[in-house]
N, C-alpha and C positions, 0 to 999 in steps of 0.2 A: 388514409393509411400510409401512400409516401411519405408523405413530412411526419411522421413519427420513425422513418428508418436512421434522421441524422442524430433522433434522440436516444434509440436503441445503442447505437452508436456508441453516443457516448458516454452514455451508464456501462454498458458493456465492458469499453474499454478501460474505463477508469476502475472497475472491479478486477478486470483482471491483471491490472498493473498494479494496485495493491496487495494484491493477494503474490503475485510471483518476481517483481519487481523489489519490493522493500528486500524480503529474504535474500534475494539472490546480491545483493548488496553491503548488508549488514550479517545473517545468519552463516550464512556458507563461507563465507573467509571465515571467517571465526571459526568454526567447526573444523573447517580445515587445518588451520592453523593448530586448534588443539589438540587434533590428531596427530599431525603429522609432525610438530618442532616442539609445540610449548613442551618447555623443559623446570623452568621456574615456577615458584607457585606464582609469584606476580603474572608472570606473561598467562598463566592459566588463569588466574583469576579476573584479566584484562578480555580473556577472548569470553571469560563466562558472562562479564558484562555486559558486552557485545551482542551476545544472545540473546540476552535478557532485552535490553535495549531494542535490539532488533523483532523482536516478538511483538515487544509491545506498541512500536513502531507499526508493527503491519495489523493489529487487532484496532487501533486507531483510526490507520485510516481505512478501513474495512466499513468503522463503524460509521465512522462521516460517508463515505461513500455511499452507503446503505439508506443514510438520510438521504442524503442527494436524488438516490433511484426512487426514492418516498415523494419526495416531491416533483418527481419530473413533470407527472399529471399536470400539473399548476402553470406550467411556462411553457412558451411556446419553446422552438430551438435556437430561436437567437437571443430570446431572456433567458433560458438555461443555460447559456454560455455566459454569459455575464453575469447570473446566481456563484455559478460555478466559480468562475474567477474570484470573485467578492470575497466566498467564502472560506 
């Protein structure tokens, strides 16, 4: 049961850096941005991009991630760090 805590680990971690890590990077300047200055329709249509982009950025890697935690069963923790990397 120990040697499956470095694998929790790192499914865990990687899930939740996908999920709060992408937005906080790409969505929220953007959002802020539109709130608070866009004044042009370009610079509004730039930060809609952004959103968009950024959404689908974190539905992406949610979804690879998801695979990842699917196969963790399969590998020990030092071949699922090198699945990981590869992939």
């Amino acid at each position: 049961m120990v040697s499956l805590l470095p694998l929790f680990d790192i499914c865990v971690g990687q899930f939740l850096t996908c999920l709060y890590s992408v937005p906080l990077c790409y969505v929220y300047p953007a959002l802020l941005h539109l709130k608070a200055v866009a004044q042009t329709r370009r610079q509004k249509v730039a930060d809609y991009l952004m959103i968009v982009f950024g959404m689908i950025a974190a539905v992406y890697t949610t979804v690879q991630t998801v695979k990842v935690i699917r196969l963790a069963p399969l590998f020990n923790g030092g071949s699922l760090m090198f699945f990981i990397y590869l992939s």
